[in-house]
C-alpha positions as CSV (number, residue, x, y, z in Angstrom):
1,X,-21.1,-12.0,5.9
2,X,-23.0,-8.9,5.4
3,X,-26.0,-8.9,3.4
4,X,-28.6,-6.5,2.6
5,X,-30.9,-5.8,-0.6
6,X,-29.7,-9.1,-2.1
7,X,-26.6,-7.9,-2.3
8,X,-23.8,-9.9,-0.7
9,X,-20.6,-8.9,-0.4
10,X,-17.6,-10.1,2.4
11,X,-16.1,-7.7,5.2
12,X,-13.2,-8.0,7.3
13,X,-12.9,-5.9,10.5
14,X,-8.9,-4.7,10.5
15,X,-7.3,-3.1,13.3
16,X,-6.2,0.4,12.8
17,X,-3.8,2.2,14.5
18,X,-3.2,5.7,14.5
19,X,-0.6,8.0,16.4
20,X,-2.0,10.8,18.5
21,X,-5.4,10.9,17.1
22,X,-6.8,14.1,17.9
23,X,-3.5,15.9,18.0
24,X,-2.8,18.7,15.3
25,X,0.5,17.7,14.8
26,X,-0.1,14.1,14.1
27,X,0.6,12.3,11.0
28,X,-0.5,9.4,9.0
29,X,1.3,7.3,6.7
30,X,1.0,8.2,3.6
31,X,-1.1,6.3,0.9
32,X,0.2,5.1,-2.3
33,X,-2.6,6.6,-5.6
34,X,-3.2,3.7,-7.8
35,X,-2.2,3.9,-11.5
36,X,-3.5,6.4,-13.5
37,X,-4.6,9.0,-10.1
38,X,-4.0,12.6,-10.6
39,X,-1.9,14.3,-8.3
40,X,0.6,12.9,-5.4
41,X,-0.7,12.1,-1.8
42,X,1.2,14.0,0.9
43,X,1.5,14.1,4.3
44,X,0.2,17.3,5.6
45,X,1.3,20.1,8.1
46,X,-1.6,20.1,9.5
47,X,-4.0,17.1,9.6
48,X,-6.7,18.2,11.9
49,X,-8.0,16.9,15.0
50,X,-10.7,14.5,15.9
51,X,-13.8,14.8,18.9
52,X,-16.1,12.7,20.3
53,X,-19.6,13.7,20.4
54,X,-22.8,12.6,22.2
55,X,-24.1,9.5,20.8
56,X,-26.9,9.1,18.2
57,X,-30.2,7.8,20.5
58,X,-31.0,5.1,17.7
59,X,-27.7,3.2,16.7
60,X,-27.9,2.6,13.0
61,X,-26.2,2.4,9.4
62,X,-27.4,3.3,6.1
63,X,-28.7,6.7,6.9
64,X,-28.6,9.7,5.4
65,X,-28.1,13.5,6.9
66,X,-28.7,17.1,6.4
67,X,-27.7,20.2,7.8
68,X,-30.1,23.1,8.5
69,X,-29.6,26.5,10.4
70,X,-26.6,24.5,11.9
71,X,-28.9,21.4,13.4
72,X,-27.6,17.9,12.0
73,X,-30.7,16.1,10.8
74,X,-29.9,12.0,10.4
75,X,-32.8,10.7,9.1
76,X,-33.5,6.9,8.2
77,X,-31.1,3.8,8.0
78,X,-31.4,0.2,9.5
79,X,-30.4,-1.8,12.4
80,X,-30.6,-4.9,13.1
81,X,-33.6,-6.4,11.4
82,X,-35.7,-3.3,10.6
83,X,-35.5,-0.2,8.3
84,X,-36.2,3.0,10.5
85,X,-38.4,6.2,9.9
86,X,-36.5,7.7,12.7
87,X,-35.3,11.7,12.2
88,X,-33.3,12.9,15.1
89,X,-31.8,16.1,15.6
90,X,-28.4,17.2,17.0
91,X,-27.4,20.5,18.2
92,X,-23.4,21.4,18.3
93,X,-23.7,24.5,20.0
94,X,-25.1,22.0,23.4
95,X,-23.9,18.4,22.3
96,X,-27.6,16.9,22.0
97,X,-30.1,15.0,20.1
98,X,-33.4,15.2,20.0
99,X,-36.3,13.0,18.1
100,X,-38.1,14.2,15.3
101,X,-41.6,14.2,13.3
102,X,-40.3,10.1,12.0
103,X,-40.1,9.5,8.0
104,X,-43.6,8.7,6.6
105,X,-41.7,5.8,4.8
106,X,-38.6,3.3,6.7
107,X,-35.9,2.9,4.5
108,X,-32.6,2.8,4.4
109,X,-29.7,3.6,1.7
110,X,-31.9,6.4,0.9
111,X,-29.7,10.1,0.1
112,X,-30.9,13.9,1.4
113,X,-30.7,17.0,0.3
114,X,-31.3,20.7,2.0
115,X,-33.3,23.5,0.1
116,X,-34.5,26.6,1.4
117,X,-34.6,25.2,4.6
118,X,-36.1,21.6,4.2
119,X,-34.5,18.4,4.3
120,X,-35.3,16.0,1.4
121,X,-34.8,11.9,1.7
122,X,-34.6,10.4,-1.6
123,X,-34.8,6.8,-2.5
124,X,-33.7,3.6,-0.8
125,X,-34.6,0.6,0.1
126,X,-37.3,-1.4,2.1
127,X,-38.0,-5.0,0.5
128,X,-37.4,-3.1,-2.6
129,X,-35.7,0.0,-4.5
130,X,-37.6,3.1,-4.0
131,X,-38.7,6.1,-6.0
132,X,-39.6,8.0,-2.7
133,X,-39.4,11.7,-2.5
134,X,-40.2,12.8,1.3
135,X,-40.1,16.7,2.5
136,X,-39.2,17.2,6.4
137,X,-39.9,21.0,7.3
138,X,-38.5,21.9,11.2
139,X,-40.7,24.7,11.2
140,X,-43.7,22.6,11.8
141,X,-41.5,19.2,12.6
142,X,-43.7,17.4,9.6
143,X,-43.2,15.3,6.5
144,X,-45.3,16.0,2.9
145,X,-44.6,13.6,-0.2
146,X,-43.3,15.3,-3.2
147,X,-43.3,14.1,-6.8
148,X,-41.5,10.4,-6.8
149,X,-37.8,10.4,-8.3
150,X,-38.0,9.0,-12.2
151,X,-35.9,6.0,-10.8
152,X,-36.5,3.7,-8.5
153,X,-32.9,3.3,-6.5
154,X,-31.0,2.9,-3.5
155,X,-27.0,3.3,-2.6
156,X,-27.6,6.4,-4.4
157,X,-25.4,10.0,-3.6
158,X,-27.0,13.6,-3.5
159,X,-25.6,16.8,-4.0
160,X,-27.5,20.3,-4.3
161,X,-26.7,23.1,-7.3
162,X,-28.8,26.0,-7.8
163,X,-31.8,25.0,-4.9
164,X,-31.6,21.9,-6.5
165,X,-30.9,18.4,-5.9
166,X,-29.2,16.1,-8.2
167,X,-29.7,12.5,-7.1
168,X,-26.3,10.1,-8.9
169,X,-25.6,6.5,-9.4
170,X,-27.0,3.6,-7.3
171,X,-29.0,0.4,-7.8
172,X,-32.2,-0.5,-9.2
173,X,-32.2,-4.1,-8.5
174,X,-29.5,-6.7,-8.1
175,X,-26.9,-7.0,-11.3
176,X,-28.7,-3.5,-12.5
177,X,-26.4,-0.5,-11.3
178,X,-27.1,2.6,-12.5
179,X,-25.5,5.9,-14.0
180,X,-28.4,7.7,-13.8
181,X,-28.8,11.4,-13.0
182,X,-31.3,13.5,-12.1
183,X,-32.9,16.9,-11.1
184,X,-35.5,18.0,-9.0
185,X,-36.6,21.2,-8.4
186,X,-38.6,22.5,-6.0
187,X,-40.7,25.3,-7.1
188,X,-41.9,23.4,-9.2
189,X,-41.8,19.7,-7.7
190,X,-40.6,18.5,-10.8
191,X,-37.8,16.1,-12.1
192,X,-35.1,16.4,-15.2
193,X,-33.0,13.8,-16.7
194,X,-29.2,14.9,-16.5
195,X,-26.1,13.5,-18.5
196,X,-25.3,10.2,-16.8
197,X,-22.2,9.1,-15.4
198,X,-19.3,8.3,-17.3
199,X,-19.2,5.2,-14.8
200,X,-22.2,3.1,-13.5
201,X,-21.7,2.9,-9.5
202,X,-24.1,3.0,-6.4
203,X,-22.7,2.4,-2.0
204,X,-20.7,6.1,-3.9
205,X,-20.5,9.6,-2.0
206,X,-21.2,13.1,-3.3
207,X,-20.4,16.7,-2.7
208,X,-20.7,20.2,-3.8
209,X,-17.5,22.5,-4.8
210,X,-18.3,26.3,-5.8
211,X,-21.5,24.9,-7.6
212,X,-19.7,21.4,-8.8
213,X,-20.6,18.2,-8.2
214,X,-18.2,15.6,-7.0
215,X,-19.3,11.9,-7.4
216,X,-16.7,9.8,-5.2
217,X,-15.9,5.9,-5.4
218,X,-18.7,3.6,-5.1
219,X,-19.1,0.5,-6.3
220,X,-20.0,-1.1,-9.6
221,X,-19.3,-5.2,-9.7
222,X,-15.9,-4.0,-7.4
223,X,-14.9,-0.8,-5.8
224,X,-14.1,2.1,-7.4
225,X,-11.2,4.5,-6.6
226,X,-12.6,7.1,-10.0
227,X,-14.0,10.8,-9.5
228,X,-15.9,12.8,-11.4
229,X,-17.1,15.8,-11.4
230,X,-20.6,17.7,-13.1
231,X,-21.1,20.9,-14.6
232,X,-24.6,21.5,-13.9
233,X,-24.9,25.3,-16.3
234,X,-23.2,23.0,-19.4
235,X,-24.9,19.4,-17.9
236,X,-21.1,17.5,-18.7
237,X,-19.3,16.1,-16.6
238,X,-15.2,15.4,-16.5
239,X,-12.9,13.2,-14.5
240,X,-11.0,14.0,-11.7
241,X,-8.1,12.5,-9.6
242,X,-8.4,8.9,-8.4
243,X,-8.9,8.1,-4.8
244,X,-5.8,7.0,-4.0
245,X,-7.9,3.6,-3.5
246,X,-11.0,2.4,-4.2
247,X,-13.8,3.2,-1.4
248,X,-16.9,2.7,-0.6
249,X,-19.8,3.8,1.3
250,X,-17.8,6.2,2.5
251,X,-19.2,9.5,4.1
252,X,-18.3,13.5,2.5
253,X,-18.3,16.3,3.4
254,X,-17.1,20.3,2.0
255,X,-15.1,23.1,4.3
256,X,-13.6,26.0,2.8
257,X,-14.3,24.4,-0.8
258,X,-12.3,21.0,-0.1
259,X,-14.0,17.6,-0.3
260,X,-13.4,14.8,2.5
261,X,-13.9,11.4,1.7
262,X,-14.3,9.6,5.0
263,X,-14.6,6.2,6.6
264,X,-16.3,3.8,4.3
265,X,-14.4,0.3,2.7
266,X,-12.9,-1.3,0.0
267,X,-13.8,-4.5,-0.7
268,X,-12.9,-5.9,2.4
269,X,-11.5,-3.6,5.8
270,X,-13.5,-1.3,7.3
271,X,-11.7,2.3,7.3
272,X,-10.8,5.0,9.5
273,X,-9.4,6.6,6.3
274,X,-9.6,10.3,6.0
275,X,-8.8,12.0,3.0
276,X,-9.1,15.7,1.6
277,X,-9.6,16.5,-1.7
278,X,-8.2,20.0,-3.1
279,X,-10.0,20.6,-6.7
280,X,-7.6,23.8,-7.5
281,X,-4.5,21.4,-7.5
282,X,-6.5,18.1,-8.5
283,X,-4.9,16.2,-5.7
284,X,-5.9,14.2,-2.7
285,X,-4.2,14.6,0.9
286,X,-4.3,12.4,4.3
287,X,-6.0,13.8,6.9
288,X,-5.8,12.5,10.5
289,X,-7.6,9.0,10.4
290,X,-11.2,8.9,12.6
291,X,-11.1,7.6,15.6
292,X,-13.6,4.5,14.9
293,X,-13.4,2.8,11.6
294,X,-16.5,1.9,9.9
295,X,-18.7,2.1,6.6
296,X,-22.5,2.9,5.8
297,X,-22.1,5.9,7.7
298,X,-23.0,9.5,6.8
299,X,-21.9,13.3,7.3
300,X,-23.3,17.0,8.2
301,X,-21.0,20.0,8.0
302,X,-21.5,22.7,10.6
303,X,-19.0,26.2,11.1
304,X,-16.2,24.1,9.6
305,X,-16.8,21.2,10.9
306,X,-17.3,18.1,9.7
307,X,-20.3,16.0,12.5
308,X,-19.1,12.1,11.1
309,X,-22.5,9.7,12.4
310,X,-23.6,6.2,12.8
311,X,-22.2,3.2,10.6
312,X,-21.4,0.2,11.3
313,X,-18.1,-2.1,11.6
314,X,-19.8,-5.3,12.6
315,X,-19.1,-8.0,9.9
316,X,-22.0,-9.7,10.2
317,X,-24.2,-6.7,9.2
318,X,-26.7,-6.9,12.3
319,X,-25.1,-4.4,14.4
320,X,-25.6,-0.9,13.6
321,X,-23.6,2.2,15.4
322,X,-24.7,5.1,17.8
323,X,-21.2,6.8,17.2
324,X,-20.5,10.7,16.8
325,X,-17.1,11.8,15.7
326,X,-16.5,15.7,15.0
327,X,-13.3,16.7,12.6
328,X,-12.0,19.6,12.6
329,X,-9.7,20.6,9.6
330,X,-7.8,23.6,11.1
């Protein structure tokens, strides 16, 4: 049984099999939306292909990632025993990683955000939610502490709007999940508060559409399969079609303004799921499945495509994942 931050909650490593993975031409079955989902799963014409990449150096789940100047920055997460500081780099263009200025705080479940430039890690947990706000500049390969997040929290999601980040959902301690949004800005290293959720959830996944926020799944006392989706210029937010079913810890990720929903779980199996979200038509789409299932993993997009990293798919919770898997959409 898996069990972190006093929450406990039951796994079961499935078997999945999938038909020419990493073929263009290959096809998934096709999931069924649960009652009341928006729009009608299809099988596409093209489902993308899948590579394997050079392995993380630390193996580890819970992290968190960020893209800057086309470097994937995973930062964070646990393994084993121990919450990790560790920031490693990994370049694309040559297929390697290298280590990083490490986190002035360990934690894991923490979320990051990139502004002009710097990678922000917000949250988490280490023996306790936290309000931690850390800056990691590559220019000088450093860390600074900005102003601590409102809320203390971890299992939270991150998206950026406007060169800002808007930190969503998560947990504050056990049986206390949260809604909560807010802003922080920057230029002036301050925080807002922002409409909440129209659904409490944390373990959810985020990303940003032509300047809208997607908050995906999650988990409140089950999984959720809802989306919903914030207006930052009039601070509302609306729903959006179902997940065809309920996910979480799932990694996202945007090309050529679609959303993919990735990996991650229900309450039980660990999934290879990939699934692309079209916000024009409201409607979710199989993609071709990763090649390793697993949850508490995380995502950096690069020229289109999408750098899948870490996780884990051992149900015991002690075994974290070194794992690199690059999709490519087209």
């Amino acid at each position: 049984m898996l069990r972190r931050s006093s929450v406990v909650y039951t796994t079961i490593l499935s078997a999945f099999v999938a038909t020419a993975i990493g073929c263009s031409s290959a096809s998934t079955s096709a999931l069924v939306p649960r009652s009341g989902a928006a729009g009608i799963l299809q099988i596409p014409q093209s489902a993308g292909s899948w590579t394997t990449k050079a392995p993380m150096p630390t193996a580890r789940y819970g992290l968190a990632v960020g893209v800057i100047n086309g470097i994937v920055y995973a930062v964070g997460g646990f393994e084993g025993t121990t919450e990790l500081k560790t920031l490693e780099a990994y370049d694309p263009s040559t297929n390697t990683w290298t280590a990083k200025a490490p986190m002035p705080t360990a934690r894991f479940e923490l979320a990051a955000g990139v502004v002009n430039g710097k990678l922000y890690a917000v949250g988490g947990y280490n023996g306790r939610p936290l309000d931690t706000l850390e800056a990691y500049d590559p220019a000088t390969d450093s860390w600074t502490t900005e102003a601590p997040m409102p809320t203390r929290r971890y299992g939270l999601a991150v998206g950026v709007i406007g060169g800002k980040l808007y930190a969503v959902g998560g947990k504050r301690v056990k049986h206390s999940v949260l809604s909560t949004v807010e802003a922080y800005d920057p230029t002036t290293n301050t925080w807002a508060v922002k409409a909440s959720m129209p659904k409490a959830r944390y373990w959810l996944a985020a990303g940003v559409v032509s300047g809208v926020l997607y908050a995906v799944g999650g988990r409140e006392n089950t999984g959720h399969d809802s989306m919903q989706a914030f207006n930052s210029s009039t601070n509302t937010w609306t729903n959006r079609a179902d997940l065809p079913s309920r996910r979480q810890l799932m990694a996202a990720g945007v090309v050529n303004d679609k959303l993919y929903s990735i990996g991650g779980q229900d309450d039980f199996p660990f999934s290879s799921v990939n699934l692309q979200y079209n916000p024009t038509t409201n409607s979710w789409t199989t993609k071709t499945p990763m090649p390793t299932a697993r949850t508490f993993l995380a995502a950096g997009v690069v020229n289109g495509i999408i750098y899948v990293v870490g996780g884990t798919n051992d149900d015991h919770g002690r075994i974290g994942l070194s794992t690199v898997e690059a999709f490519n959409p087209r």
